[in-house]
C-alpha positions as a Markdown table, in Angstrom:
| # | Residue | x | y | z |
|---|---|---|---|---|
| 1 | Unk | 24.2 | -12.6 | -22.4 |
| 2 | Unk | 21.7 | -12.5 | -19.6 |
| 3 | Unk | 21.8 | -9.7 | -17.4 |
| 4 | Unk | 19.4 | -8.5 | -14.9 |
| 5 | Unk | 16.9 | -6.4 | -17.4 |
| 6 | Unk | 16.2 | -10.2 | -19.2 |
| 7 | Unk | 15.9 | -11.7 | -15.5 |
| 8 | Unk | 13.4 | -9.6 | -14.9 |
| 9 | Unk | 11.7 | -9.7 | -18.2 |
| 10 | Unk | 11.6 | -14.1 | -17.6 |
| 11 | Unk | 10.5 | -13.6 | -14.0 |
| 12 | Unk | 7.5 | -10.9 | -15.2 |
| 13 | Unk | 4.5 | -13.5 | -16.3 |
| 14 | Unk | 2.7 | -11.7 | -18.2 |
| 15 | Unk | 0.2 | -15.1 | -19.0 |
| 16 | Unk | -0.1 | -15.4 | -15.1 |
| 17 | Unk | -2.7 | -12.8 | -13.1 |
| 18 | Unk | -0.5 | -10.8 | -10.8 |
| 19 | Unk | -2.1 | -8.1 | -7.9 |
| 20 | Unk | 0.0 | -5.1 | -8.3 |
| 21 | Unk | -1.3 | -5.2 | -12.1 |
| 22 | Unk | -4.8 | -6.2 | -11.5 |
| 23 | Unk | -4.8 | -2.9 | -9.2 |
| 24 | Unk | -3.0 | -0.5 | -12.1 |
| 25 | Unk | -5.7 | -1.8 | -14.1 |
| 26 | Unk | -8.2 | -1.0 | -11.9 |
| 27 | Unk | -6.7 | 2.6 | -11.3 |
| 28 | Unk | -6.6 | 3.0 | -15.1 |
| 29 | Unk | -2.9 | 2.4 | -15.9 |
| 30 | Unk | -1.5 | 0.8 | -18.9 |
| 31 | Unk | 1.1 | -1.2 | -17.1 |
| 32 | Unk | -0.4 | -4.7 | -16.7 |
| 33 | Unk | -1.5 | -7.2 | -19.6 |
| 34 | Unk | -4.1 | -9.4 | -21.3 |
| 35 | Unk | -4.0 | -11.8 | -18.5 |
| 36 | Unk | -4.6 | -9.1 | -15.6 |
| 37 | Unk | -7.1 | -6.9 | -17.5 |
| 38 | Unk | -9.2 | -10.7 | -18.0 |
| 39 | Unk | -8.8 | -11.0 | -13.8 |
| 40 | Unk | -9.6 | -7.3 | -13.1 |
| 41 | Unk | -12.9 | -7.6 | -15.2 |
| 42 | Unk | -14.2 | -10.6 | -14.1 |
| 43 | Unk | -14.5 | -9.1 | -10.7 |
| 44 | Unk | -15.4 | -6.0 | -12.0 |
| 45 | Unk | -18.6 | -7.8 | -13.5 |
| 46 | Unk | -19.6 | -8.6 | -10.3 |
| 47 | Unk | -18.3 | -6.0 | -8.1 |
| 48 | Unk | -17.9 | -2.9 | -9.8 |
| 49 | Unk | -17.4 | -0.7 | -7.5 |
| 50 | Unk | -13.9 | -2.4 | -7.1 |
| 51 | Unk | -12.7 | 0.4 | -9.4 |
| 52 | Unk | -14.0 | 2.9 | -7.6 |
| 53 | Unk | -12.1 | 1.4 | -4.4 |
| 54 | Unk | -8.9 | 1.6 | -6.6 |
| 55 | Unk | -9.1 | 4.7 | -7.4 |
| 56 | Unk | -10.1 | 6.0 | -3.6 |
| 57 | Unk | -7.0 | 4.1 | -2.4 |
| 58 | Unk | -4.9 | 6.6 | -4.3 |
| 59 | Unk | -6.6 | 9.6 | -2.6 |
| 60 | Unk | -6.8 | 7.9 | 0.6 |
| 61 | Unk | -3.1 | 7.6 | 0.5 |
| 62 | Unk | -3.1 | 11.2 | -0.9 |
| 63 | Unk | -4.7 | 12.9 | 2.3 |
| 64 | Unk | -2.8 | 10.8 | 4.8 |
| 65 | Unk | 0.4 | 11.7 | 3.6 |
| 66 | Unk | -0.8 | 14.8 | 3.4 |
| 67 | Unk | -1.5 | 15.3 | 7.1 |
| 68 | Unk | 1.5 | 13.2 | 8.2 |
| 69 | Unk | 3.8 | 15.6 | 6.8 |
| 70 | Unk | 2.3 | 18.6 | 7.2 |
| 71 | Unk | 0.3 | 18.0 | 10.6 |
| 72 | Unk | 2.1 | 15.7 | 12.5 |
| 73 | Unk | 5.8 | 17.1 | 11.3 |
| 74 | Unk | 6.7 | 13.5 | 9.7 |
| 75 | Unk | 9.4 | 13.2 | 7.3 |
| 76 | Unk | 10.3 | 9.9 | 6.7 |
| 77 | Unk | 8.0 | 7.2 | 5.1 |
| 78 | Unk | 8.2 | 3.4 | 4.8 |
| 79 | Unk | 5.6 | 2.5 | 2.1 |
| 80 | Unk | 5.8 | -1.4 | 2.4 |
| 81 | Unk | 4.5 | -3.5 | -1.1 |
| 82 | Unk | 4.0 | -0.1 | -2.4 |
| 83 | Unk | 2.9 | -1.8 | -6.0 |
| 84 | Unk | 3.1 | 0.3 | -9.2 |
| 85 | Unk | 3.8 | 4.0 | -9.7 |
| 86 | Unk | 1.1 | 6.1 | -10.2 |
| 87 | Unk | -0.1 | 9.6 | -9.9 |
| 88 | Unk | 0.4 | 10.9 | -6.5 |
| 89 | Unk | 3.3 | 8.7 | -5.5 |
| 90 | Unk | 4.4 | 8.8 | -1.3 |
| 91 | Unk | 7.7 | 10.4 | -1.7 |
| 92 | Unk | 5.4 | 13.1 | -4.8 |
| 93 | Unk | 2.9 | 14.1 | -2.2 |
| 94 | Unk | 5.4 | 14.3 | 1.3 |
| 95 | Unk | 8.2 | 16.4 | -0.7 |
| 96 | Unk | 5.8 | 18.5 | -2.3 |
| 97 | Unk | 5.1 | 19.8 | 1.6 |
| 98 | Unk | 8.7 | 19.0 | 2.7 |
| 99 | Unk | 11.2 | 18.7 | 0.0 |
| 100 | Unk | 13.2 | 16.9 | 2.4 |
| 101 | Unk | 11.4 | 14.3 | 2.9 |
| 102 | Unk | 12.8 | 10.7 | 2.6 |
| 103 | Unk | 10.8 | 7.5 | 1.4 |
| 104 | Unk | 11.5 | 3.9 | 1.0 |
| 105 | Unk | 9.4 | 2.3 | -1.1 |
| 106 | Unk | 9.3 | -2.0 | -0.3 |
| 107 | Unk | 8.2 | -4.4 | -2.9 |
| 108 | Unk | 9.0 | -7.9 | -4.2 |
| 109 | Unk | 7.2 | -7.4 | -7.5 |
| 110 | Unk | 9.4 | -7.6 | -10.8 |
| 111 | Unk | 7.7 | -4.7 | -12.4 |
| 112 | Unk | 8.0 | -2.5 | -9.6 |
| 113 | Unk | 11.2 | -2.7 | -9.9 |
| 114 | Unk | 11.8 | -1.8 | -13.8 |
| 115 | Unk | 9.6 | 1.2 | -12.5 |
| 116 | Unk | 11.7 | 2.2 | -9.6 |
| 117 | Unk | 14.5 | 3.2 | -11.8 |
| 118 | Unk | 12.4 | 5.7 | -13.4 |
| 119 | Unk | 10.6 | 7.1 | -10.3 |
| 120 | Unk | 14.0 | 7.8 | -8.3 |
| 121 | Unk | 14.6 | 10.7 | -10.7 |
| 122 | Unk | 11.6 | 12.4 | -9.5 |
| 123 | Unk | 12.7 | 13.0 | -6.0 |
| 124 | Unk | 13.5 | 16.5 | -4.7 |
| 125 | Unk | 17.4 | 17.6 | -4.4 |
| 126 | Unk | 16.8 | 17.9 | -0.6 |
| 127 | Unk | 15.0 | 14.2 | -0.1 |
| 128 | Unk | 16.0 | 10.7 | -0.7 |
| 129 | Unk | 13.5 | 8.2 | -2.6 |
| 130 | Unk | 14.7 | 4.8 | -2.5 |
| 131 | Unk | 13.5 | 1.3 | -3.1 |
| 132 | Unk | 14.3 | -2.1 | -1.3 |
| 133 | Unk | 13.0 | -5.2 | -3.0 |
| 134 | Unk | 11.8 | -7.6 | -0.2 |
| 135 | Unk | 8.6 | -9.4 | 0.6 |
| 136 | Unk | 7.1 | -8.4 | 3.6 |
| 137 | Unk | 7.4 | -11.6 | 5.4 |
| 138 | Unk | 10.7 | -10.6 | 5.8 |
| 139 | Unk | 10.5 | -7.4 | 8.2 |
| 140 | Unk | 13.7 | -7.9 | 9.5 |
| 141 | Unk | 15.3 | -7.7 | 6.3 |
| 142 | Unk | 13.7 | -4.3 | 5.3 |
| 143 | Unk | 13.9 | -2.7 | 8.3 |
| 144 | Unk | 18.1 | -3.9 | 7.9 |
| 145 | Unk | 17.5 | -2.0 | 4.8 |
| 146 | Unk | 15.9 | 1.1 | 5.2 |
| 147 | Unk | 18.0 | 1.5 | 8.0 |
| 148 | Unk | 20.4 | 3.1 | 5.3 |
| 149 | Unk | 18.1 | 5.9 | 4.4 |
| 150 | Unk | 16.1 | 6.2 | 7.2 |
| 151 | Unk | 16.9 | 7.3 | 10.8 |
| 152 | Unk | 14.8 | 5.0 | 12.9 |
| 153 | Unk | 15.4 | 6.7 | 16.4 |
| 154 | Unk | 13.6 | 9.5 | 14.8 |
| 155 | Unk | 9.3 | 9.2 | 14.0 |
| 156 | Unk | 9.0 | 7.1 | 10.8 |
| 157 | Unk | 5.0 | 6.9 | 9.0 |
| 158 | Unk | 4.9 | 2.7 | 8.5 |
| 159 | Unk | 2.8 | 2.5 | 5.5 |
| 160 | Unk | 0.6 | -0.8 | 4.2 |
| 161 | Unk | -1.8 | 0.3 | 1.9 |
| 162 | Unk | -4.2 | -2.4 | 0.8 |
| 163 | Unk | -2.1 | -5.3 | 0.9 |
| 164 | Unk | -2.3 | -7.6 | 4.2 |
| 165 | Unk | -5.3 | -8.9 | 2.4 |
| 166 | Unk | -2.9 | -11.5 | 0.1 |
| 167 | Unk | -1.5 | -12.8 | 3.8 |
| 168 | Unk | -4.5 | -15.7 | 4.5 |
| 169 | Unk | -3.5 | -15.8 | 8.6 |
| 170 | Unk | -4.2 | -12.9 | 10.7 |
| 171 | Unk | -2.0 | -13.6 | 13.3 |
| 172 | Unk | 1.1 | -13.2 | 10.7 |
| 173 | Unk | -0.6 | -9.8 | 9.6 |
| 174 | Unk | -0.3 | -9.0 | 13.4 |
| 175 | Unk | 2.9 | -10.2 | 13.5 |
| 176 | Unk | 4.8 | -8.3 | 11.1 |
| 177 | Unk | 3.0 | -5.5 | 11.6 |
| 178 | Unk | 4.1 | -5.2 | 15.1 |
| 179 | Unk | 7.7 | -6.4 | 14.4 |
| 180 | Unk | 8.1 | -3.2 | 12.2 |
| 181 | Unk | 6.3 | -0.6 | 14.6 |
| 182 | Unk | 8.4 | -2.4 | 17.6 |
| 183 | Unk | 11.5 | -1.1 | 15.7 |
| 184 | Unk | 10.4 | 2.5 | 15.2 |
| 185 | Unk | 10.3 | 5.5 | 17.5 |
| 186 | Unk | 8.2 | 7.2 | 19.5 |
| 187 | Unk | 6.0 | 9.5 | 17.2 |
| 188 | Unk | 5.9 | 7.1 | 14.8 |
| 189 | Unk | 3.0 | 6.2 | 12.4 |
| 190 | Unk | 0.9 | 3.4 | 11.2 |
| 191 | Unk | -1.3 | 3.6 | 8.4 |
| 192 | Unk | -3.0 | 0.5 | 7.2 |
| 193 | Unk | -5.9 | -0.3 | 5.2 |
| 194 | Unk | -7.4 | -3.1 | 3.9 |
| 195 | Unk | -10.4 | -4.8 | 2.4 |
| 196 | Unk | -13.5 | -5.2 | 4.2 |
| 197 | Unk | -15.7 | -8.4 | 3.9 |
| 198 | Unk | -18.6 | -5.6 | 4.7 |
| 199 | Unk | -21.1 | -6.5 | 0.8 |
| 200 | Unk | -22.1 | -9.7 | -0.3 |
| 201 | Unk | -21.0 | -8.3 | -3.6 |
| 202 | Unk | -17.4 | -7.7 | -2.5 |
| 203 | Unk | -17.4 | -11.1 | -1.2 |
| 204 | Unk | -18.3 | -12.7 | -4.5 |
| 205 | Unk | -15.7 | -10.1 | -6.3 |
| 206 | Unk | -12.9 | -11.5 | -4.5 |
| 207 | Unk | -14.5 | -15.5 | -5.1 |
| 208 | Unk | -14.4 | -14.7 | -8.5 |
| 209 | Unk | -10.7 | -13.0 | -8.3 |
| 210 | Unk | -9.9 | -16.2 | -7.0 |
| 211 | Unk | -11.3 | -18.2 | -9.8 |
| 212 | Unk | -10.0 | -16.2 | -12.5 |
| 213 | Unk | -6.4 | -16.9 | -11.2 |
| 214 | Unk | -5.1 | -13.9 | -9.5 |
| 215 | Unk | -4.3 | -14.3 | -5.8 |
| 216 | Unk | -6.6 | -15.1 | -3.6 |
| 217 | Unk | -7.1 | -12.1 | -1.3 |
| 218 | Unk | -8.8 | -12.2 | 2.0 |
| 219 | Unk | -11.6 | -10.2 | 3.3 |
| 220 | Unk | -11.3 | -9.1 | 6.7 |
| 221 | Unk | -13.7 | -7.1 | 9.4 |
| 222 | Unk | -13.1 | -3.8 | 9.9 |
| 223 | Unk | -12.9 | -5.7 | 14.2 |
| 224 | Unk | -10.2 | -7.8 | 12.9 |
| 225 | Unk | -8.7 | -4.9 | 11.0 |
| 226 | Unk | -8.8 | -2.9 | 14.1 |
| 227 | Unk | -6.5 | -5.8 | 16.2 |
| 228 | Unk | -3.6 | -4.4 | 13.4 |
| 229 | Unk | -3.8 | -0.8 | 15.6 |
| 230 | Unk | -3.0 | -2.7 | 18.7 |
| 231 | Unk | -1.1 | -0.4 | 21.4 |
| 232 | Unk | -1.3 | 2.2 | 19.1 |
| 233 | Unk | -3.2 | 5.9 | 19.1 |
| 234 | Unk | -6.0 | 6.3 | 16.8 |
| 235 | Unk | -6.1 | 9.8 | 14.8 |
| 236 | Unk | -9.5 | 10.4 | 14.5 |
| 237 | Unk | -11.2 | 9.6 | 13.3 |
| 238 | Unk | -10.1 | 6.6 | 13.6 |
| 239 | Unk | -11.0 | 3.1 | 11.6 |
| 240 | Unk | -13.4 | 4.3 | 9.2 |
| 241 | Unk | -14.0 | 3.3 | 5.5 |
| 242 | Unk | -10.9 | 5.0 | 3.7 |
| 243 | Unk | -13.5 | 7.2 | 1.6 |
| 244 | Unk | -14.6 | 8.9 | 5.2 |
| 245 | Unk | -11.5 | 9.5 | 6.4 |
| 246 | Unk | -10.7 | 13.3 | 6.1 |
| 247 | Unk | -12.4 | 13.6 | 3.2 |
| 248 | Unk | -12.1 | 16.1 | 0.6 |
| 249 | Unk | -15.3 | 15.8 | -0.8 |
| 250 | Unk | -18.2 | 15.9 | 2.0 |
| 251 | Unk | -20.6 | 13.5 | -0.3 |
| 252 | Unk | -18.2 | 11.0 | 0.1 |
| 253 | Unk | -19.6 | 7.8 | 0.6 |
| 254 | Unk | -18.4 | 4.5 | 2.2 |
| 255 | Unk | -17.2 | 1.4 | 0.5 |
| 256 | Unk | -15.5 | -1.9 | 1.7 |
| 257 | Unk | -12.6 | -0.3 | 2.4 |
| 258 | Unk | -11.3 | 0.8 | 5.8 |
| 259 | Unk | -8.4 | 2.2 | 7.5 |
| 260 | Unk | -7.2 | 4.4 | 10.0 |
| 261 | Unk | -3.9 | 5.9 | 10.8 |
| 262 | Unk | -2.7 | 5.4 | 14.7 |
| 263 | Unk | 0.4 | 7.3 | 16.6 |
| 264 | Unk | 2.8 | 5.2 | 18.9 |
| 265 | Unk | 3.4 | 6.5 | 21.9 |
């Protein structure tokens, strides 16, 4: 009898390319397959440093948590297409500050949420780590949603973390970005990164991510990525490359990465 374990099995692809596996294989993880190790390569052959932006994602996401919770007193996080589990998880690095933090993780992917099951039994007894499956087109939906775990007359840290660059039009980036920050509360957070059409080489890595049949993404300025921030406070400082932003190590260098993380008020 089918049930929803072999729904999500069918609905997995392993023969097709798919983003949020592409990216654990860049991060070094084991969950992806043949078809999204072949993808992740063929960029990698002509943009290496594509695992290096992987991985600096992950500590980029590390340190802003990092501050969020412990700096600006947040304690409840809305990580939206949050993609695999890894090390250093939102809810990992906020409740290891503030055990009673709460995050809600927000992904559409089939794999995410085998995972999820698993990662919900790493939360802290005085937090709440939840997951709502939903595409990010549908704001209204998730913010319906996490409505049931999060308070959202209280501050709220919005989180998209590398992945407006699968939405081609920037004026729907804008959009759904400000319908979620419209709904939160004063205090509130947005951090958002995204690729940077700054190299020729990251340009031809994400032609040749194309070609190799993962999704398109779409390289943006770090002008255009600025436009996201609108009516919002930059913390400085400010829209940087995400290896520059707080760093721990002061030989970081820049890549074609940036992101800033901006208050409302």
């Amino acid at each position: 009898m089918a049930g929803p374990d072999s729904e999500l099995a069918t609905a997995l692809q392993p023969e097709v390319p798919h983003a949020a596996r592409i990216w654990n294989y860049w991060m070094g993880g084991k969950d992806n397959f043949q078809s999204d190790r072949a993808a992740g390569d063929a960029v990698a052959e002509v943009y290496p440093e594509i695992v290096v932006m992987a991985r600096q994602s992950r500590r980029f996401l590390t340190r802003v948590v990092r501050h969020l919770t412990a700096e600006a007193g947040i304690r409840q996080f809305l990580d939206i297409g949050t993609g695999l589990p890894t090390l250093q998880n939102t809810h990992e690095v906020a409740q290891s500050i503030a055990p009673e933090s709460r995050t809600v993780y927000v992904d559409n992917d089939p794999m995410v949420l085998v995972h999820a099951r698993a990662l919900l039994g790493s939360t802290t007894s005085e937090g709440v780590t939840t997951y709502v499956p939903a595409d990010y087109h549908d704001p209204e939906k998730i913010l319906t949603e996490a409505a049931a775990t999060l308070d959202l007359d209280r501050p709220v840290a919005v989180m998209f973390m590398g992945v407006m660059g699968y939405e081609p039009d920037l004026d729907v980036v804008r959009s759904i970005v400000g319908r979620v920050m419209a709904a939160t509360a004063t205090g509130s957070h947005l951090v958002f990164w995204d690729g940077t059409d700054t190299s020729p080489a990251v340009v031809s890595g994400a032609e040749r991510l194309a070609r190799s049949g993962g999704v398109p993404y779409i390289l943006r300025s770090p002008e255009q990525i600025a436009g996201c921030f609108e009516g919002l406070t930059m913390v400085d400082p400010g829209l940087v490359p995400i290896t520059l932003w707080r760093p721990d190590d002061a030989d970081a260098a820049a890549i074609d990465a940036y992101g800033a993380v901006a208050r409302k008020p």
